[in-house]
KOLFINU-869136 format. One record per residue: x, y, z of N, C-alpha, C, O, CB in turn; residue in three letters. Coordinates in steps of 0.2 Angstrom, whole numbers. Glycine has a CB too. Layout:
SITE   n_X   n_Y   n_Z  ca_X  ca_Y  ca_Z   c_X   c_Y   c_Z   o_X   o_Y   o_Z  cb_X  cb_Y  cb_Z code
SITE     X     Y     Z     X     Y     Z     X     Y     Z     X     Y     Z     X     Y     Z  ALA
...
//
This chain:
SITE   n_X   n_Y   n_Z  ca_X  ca_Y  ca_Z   c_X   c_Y   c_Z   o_X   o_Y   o_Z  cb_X  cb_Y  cb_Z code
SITE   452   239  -206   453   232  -207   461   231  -208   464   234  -212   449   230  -214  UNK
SITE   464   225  -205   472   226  -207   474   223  -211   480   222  -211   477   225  -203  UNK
SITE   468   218  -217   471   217  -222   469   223  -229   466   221  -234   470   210  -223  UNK
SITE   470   230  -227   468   233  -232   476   239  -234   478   243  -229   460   237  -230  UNK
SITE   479   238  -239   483   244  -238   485   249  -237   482   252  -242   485   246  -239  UNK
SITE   488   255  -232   487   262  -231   489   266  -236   492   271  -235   490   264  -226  UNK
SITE   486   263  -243   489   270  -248   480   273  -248   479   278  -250   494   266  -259  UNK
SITE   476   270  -246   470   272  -246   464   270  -251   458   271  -251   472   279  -245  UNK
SITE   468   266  -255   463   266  -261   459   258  -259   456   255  -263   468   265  -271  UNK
SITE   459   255  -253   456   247  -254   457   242  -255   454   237  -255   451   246  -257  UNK
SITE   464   242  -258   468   234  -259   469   231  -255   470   233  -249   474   233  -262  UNK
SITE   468   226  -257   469   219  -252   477   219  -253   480   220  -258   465   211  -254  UNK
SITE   482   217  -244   487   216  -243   488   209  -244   484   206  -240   489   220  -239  UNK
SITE   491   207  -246   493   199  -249   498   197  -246   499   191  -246   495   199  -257  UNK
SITE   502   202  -242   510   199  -240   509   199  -233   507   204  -230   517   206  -243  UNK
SITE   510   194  -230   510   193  -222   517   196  -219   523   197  -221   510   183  -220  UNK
SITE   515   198  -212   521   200  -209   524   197  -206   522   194  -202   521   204  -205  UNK
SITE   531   197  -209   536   192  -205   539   191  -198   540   197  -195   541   191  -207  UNK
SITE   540   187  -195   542   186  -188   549   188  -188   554   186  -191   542   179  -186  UNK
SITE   549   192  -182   560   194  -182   564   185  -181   563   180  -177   563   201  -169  UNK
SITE   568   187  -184   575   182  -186   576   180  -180   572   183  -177   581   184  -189  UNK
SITE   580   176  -177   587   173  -171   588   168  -172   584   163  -172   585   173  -163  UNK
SITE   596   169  -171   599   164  -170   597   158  -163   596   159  -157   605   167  -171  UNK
SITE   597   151  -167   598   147  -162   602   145  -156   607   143  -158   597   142  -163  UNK
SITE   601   145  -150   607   144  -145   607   135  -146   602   132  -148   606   148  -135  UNK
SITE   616   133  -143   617   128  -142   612   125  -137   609   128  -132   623   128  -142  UNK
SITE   610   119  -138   609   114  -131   614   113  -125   618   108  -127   607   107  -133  UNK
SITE   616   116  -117   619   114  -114   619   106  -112   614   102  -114   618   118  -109  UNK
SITE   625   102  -109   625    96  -107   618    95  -103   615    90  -102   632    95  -104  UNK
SITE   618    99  -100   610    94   -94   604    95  -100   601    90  -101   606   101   -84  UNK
SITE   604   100  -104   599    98  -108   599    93  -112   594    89  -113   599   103  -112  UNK
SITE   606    91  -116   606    85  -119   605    79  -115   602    75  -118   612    85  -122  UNK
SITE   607    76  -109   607    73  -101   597    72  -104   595    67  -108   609    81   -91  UNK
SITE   594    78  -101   588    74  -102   585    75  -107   580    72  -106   583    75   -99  UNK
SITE   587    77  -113   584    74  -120   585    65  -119   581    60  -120   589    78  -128  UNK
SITE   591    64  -117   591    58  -119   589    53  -111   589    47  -111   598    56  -122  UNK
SITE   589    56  -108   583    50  -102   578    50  -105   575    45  -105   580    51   -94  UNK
SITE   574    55  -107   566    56  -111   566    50  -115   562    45  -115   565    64  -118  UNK
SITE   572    49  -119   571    46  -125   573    39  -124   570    35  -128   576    49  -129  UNK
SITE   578    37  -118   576    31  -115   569    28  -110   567    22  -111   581    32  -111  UNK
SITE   567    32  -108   560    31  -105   555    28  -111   551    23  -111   557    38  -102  UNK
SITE   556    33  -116   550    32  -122   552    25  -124   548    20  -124   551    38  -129  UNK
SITE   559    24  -125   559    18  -128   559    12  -123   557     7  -126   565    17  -133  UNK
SITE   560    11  -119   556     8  -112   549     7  -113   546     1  -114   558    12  -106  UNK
SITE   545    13  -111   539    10  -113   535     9  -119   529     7  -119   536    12  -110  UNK
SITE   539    10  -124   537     8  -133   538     0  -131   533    -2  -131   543    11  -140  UNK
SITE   543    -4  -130   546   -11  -130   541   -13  -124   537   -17  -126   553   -13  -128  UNK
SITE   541   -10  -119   537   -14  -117   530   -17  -117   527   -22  -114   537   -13  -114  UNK
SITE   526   -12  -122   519   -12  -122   518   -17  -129   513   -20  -129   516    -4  -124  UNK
SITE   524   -18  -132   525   -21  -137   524   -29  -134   520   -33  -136   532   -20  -141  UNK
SITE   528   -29  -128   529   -34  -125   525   -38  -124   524   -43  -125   532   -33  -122  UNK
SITE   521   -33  -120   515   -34  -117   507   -36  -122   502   -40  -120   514   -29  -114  UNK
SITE   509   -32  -127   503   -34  -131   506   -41  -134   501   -44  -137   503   -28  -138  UNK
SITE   512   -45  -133   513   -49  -137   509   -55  -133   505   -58  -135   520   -49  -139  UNK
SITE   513   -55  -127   511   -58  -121   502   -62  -120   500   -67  -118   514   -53  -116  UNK
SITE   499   -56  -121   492   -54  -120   487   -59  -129   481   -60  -130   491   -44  -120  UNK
SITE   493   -59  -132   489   -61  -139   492   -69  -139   490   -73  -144   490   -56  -146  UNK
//
């Protein structure tokens, strides 16, 4: 069972294993580029559906 400890006696291990560390790399310019067309699009079609919902009521 791998939540039991290997000292042999049957305890329950309580402590989760952690994930290895790393540092975050920067975002290159084309990454940043399309984060922000993503983010133009979205708000394009956010306003428009607004728009449209407004139009329709």
């Amino acid at each position: 069972m791998p939540y039991l400890n290997n000292d042999g006696d049957s305890r329950l291990n309580n402590f989760p294993t952690e994930p290895k560390m790393y540092v975050a790399e920067s975002t290159s310019i084309d990454g940043n580029r399309n984060y922000l067309v993503i983010g133009v699009v979205g708000l394009v079609l956010t306003i428009s559906s607004i728009l449209i919902a407004m139009a329709v009521s």
